[in-house]
N, C-alpha and C positions, 0 to 999 in steps of 0.2 A: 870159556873165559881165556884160555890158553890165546887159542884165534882173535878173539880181540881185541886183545892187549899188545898185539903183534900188527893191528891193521893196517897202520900207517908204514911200517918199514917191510910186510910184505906188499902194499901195493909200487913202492917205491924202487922194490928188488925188480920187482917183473918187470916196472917201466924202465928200469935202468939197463936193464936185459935187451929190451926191444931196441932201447937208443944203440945197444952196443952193436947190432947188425943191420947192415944198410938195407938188409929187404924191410924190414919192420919199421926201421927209421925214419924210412919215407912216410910214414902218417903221421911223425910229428913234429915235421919241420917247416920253421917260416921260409919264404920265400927265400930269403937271405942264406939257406942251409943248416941253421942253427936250431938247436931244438925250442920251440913254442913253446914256451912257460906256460903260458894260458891254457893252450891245450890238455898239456902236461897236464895242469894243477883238474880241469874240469874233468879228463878223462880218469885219474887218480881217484876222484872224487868218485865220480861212477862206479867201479872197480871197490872200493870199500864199501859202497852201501850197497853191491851185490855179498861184499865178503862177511859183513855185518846182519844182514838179513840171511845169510845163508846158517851162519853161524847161530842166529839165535834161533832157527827150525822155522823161520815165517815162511813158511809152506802154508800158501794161499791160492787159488784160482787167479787173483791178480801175480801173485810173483809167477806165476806159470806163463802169463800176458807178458809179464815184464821182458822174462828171457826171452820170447818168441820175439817181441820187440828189437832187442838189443841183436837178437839174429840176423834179425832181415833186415839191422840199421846198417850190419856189416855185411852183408849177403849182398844186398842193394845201393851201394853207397854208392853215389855219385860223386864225381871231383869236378871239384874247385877252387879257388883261389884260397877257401876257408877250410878246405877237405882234399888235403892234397893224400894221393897216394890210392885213388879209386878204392875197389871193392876191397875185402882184406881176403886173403885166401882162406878155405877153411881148413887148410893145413894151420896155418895161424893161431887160429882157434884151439883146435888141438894142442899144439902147442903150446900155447896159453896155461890150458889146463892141465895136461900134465908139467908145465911148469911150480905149477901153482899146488899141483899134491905131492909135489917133491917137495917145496918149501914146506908146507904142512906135516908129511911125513918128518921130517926132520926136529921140526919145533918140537912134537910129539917123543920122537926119539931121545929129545934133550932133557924134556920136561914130566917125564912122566914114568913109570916101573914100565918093562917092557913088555908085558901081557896087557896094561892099559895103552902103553902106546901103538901096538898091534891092532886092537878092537877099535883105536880112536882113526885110523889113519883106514881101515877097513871102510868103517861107517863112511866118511868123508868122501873114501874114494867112489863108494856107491852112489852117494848123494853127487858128486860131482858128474859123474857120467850121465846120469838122468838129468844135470843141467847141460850138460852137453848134447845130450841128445836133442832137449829143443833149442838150445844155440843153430843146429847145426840145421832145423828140419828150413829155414830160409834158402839154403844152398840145396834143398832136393828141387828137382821138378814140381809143378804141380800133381801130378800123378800120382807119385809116389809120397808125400805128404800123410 
């Protein structure tokens, strides 16, 4: 509940993050240099129904699909006019994530005894690494897969 309640101004932090540094910035800018609201709002969107479904344990054979998806959307991305800023590195990704159990540790630290917010921010960081892991398996080779 904690996570949820929080969905909207943690996806907001991390995109505001991204806009703040010109490497990551480049994927969400119009032509004109200014940041794509549209993008903005559809990619924000993505980003909470991963946060939201992570949050409520929808640990499915399809959310396993999903990530592997969203991997190899970033892994494989081609640019264009609609997709500026090519592949995203998987330092990125990384980054991402531990952006994101930083902000989570901390909600936890705010909101909780600190034996619950130790066990909550534990579990989370588990969970988060096993989505990273299939985040991440688009940028192995095939081989190693």
């Amino acid at each position: 509940p904690l996570v949820l309640a929080r969905e909207a101004a943690l996806t907001s932090a991390l995109y505001d993050h991204f806009l703040s540094m010109p490497d990551s910035a480049r994927f969400f800018l119009a032509p004109d240099g200014t940041p794509d609201q549209t993008r903005l709002e559809r990619r924000k969107h993505s980003l909470a129904r991963w946060l939201r479904e992570t949050a409520q344990a929808a640990i499915t054979q399809d959310s396993a699909y999903y990530l592997l998806m969203i991997g190899l959307s970033h892994s494989h991305r081609a640019q264009g006019p609609d997709r500026p800023g090519g592949t995203v590195p998987a330092r990125m990704m990384v980054g991402a994530m531990s952006l994101t159990q930083t902000a989570l540790a901390g909600i936890f630290a705010a909101e909780l005894p600190a034996a619950e917010a130790l066990a909550a921010s534990v579990a989370w960081n588990k969970l988060l690494l096993v989505h990273l892991n299939a985040l991440l398996l688009g940028y192995l080779p095939k081989e190693h897969r």
